[in-house]
C-alpha positions in Angstrom: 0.0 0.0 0.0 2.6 2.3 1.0 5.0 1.8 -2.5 1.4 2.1 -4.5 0.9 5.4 -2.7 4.8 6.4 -2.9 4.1 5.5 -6.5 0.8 7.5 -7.5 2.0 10.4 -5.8 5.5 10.8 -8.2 3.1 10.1 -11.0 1.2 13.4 -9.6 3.7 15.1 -9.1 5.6 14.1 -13.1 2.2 14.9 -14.6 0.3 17.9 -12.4 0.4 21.3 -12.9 3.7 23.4 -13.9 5.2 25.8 -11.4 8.4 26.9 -13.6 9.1 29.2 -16.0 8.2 27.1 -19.2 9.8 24.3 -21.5 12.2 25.1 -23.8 13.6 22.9 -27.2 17.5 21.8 -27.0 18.4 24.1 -29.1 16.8 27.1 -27.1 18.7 25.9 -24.1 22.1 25.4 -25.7 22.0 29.0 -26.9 20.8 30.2 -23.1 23.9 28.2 -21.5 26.1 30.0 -23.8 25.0 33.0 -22.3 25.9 32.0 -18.7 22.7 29.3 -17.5 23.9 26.6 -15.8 22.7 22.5 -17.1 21.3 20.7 -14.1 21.3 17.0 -15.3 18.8 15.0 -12.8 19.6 11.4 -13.9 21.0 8.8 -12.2 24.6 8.9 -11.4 24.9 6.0 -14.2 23.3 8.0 -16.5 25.5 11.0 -16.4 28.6 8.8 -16.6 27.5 5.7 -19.0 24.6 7.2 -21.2 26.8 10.5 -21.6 26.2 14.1 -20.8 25.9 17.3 -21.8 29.8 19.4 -21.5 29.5 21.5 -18.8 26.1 19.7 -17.3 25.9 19.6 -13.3 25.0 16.3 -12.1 22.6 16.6 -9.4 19.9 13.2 -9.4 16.1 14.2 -8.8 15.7 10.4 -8.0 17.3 7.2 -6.8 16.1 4.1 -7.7 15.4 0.9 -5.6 15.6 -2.7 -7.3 14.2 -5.5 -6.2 15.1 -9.0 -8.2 12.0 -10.5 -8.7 11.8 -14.4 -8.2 14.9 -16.5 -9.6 12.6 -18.7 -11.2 11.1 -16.1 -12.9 14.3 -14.5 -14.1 15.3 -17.8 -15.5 12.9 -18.4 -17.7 13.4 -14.7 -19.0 17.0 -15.3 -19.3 16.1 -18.4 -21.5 13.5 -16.5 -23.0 15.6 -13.9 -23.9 17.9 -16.3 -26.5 15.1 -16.3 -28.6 13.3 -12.7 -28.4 14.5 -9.5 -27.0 13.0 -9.1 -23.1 12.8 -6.0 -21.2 14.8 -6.2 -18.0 12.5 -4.1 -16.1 10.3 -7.4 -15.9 13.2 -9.4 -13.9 13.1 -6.3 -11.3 10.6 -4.3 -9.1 12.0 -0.6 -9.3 10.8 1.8 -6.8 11.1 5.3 -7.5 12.5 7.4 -4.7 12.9 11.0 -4.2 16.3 12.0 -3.6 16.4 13.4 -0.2 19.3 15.7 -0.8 17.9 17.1 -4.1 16.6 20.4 -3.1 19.6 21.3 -0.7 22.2 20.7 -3.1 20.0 22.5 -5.8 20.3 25.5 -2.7 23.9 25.1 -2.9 24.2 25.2 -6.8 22.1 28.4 -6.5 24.6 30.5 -4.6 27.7 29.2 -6.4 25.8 30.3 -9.5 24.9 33.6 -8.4 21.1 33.2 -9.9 21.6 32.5 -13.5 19.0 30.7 -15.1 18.6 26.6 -14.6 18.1 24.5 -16.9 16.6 21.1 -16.2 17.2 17.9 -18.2 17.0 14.2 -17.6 16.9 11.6 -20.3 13.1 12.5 -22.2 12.2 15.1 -20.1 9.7 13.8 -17.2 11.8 13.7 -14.2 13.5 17.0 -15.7 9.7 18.4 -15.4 9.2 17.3 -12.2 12.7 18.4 -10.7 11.8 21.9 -12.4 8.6 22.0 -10.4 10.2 21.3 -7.2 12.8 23.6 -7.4 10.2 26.3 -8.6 7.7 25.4 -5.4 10.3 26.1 -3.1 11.2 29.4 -4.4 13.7 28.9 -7.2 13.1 31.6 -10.2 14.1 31.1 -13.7 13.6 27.4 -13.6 13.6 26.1 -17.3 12.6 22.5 -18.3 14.6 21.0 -21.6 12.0 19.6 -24.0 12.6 16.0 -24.7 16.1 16.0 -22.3 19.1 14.3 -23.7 17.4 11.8 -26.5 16.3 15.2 -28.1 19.9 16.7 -27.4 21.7 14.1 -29.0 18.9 13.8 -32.1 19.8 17.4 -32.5 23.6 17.1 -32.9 24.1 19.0 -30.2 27.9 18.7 -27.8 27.7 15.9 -25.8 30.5 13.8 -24.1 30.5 9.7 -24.6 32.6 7.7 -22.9 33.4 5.7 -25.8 
């Protein structure tokens, strides 16, 4: 009961209302962090480093993520299933959603080393970028900007990115 309510209130909270300035394309925010906004980059740690990044992006997760192996039976029969058919690894694992306690304070922190340029929010498609954007914004944070379709749409574009590859 209490993950299904953990649950439907980060769904809330991704989909409600706006609080931030507004959404802006890749483009859009590649020219504003030209001009002096900082890249907040609100994936997972894993992300940042393995998926790539965005030069100059800060690194701050809105969320951590708990895993939970489902049944080894179950995982088994995927693993043999998966010889013959691509399977989605999200069904060998129960993944919780959880807010990242140290979010907001860290965001404080960023605000005063930054002197109050604009922030720019971006995770990997732009949900959790949305939500982080919101948060900040509800606890006082001005010029708040949410990247449009986050890193996929940055990389689609062309845009500078670091790989580790």
């Amino acid at each position: 009961m209490r993950l299904l309510l953990a649950t439907l209130s980060l769904c809330f909270a991704l989909f409600g209302a706006d609080y931030y300035e507004e959404d802006l394309d890749v483009h859009e925010a590649y020219a504003m962090m030209k001009k002096g906004a900082v890249l907040v980059d609100v994936r997972t740690p894993a992300e940042y480093i393995y998926a790539g990044h965005v030069p100059g992006a800060v690194s701050l997760p809105v969320l951590d993520y708990h895993y939970t192996p489902k049944p080894l039976k179950l995982r088994l029969e995927l693993a043999k299933m998966e010889s013959d058919k691509k399977i989605d690894p999200h069904k060998a694992y129960a993944i919780t959603p959880i807010e990242n306690k140290e979010f907001l304070e860290e965001a404080k922190k960023l605000r005063k080393l930054t002197h109050n340029v604009p922030l720019l929010i971006i995770c990997r498609s732009g949900a959790r970028s949305r939500y982080a954007a919101n948060i900040l914004a509800k606890n006082g944070f001005s010029e708040v900007y949410n990247v449009e379709g986050g890193f996929l749409a940055w990389k689609e574009a062309k845009l500078p990115l670091w790989l580790d590859r």
